[in-house]
C-alpha positions as a Markdown table, in Angstrom:
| # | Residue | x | y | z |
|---|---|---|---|---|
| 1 | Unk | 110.3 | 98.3 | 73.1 |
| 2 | Unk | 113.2 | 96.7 | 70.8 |
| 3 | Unk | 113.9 | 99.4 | 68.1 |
| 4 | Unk | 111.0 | 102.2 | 69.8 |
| 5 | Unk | 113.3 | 103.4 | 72.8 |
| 6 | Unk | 117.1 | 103.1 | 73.9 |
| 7 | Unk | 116.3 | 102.8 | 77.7 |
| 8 | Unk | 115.1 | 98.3 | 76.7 |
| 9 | Unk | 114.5 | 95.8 | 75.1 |
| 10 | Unk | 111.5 | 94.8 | 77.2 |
| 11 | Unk | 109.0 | 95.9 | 80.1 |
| 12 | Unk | 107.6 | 93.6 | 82.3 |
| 13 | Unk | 104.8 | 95.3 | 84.4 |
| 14 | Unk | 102.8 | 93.2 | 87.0 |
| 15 | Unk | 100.7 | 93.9 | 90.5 |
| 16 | Unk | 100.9 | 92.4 | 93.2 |
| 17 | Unk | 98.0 | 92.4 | 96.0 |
| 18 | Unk | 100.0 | 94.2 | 99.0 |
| 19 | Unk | 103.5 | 95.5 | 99.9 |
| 20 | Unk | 104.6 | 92.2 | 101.1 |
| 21 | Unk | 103.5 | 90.7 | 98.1 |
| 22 | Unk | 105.1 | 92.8 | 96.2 |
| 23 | Unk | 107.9 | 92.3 | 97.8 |
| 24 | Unk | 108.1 | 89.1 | 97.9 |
| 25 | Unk | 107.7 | 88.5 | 93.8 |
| 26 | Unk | 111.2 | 90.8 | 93.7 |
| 27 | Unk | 112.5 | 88.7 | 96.1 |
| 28 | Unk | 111.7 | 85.6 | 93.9 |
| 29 | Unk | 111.9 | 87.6 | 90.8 |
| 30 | Unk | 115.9 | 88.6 | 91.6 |
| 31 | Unk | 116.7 | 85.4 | 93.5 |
| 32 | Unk | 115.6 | 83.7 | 89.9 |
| 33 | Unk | 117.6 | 86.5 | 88.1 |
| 34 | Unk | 121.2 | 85.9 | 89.8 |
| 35 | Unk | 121.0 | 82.1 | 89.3 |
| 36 | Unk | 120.5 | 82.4 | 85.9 |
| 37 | Unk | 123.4 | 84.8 | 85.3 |
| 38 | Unk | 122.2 | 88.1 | 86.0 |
| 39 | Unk | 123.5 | 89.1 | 89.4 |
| 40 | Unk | 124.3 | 92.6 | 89.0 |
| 41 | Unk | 120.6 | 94.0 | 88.3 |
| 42 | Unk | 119.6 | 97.3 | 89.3 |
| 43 | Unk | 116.7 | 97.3 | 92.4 |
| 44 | Unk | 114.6 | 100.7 | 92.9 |
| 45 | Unk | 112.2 | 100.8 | 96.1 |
| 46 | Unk | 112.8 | 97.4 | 97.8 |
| 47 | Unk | 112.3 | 99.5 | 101.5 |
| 48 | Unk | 108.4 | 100.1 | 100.8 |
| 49 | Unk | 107.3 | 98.2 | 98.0 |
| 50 | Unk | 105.0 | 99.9 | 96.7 |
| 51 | Unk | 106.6 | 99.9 | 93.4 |
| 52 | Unk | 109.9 | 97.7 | 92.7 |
| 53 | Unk | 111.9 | 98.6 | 89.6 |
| 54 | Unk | 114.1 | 96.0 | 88.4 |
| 55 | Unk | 116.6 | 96.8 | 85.6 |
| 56 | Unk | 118.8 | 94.0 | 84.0 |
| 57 | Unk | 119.8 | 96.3 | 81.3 |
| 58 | Unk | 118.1 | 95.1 | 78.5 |
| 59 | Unk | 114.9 | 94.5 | 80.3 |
| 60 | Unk | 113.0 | 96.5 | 83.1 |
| 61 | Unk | 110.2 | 95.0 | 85.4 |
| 62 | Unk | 108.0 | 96.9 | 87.4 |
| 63 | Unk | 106.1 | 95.5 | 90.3 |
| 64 | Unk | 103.2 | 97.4 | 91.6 |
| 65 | Unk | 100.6 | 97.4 | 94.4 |
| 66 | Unk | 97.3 | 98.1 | 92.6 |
| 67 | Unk | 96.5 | 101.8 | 93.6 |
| 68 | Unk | 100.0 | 102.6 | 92.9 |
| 69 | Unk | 99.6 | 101.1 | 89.1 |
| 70 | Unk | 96.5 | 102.9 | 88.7 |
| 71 | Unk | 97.9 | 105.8 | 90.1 |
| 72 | Unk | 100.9 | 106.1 | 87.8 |
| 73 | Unk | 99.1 | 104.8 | 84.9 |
| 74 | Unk | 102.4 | 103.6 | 83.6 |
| 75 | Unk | 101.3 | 101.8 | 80.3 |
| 76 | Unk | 99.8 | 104.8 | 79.0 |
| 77 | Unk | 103.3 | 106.3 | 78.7 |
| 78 | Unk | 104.2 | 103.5 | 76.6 |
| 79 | Unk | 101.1 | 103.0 | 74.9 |
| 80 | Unk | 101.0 | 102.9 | 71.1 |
| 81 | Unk | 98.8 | 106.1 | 69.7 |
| 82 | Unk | 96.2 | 104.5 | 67.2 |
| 83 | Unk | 93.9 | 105.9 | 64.2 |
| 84 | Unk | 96.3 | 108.2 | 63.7 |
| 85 | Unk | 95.6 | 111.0 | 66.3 |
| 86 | Unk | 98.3 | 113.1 | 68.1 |
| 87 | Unk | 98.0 | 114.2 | 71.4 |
| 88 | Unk | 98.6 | 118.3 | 71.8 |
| 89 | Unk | 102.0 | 119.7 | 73.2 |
């Protein structure tokens, strides 16, 4: 995303197989994060874990239980339109 959008650098998006193990990777994922510097991330739906957001300001990871991935289809937003076709506004 370096040089396409303001809001990163980078997007990380990954699934997990339930809420707990979803969960659990942020867990991991921000215990990992703070010792390496980066204590004062930003953490977005921890309670349910369905989806985890996890900004450290120049990269943003999302964590998803599969139906919720599927259900936001969040790579199409970012997604890269090919063969020089537009979509309609």
């Amino acid at each position: 995303m370096k040089g396409k959008s303001p809001v990163a650098d980078a997007l990380v998006v990954a699934s997990g197989r339930s809420q707990r193990h979803v969960g659990a990777m942020a867990d991991h994922l921000l215990r990992a994060l703070k010792e390496a510097g980066y204590g004062k991330c930003r953490v977005e739906g921890m309670p349910h874990a369905d989806w985890v957001l996890i900004d450290t300001g120049d990269v943003i990871v999302h964590l998803f239980r599969p139906e919720v991935r599927a259900f936001y289809n969040i790579e199409k937003i970012w997604s890269v339109e090919t063969g020089g076709h537009r979509a309609a506004n």
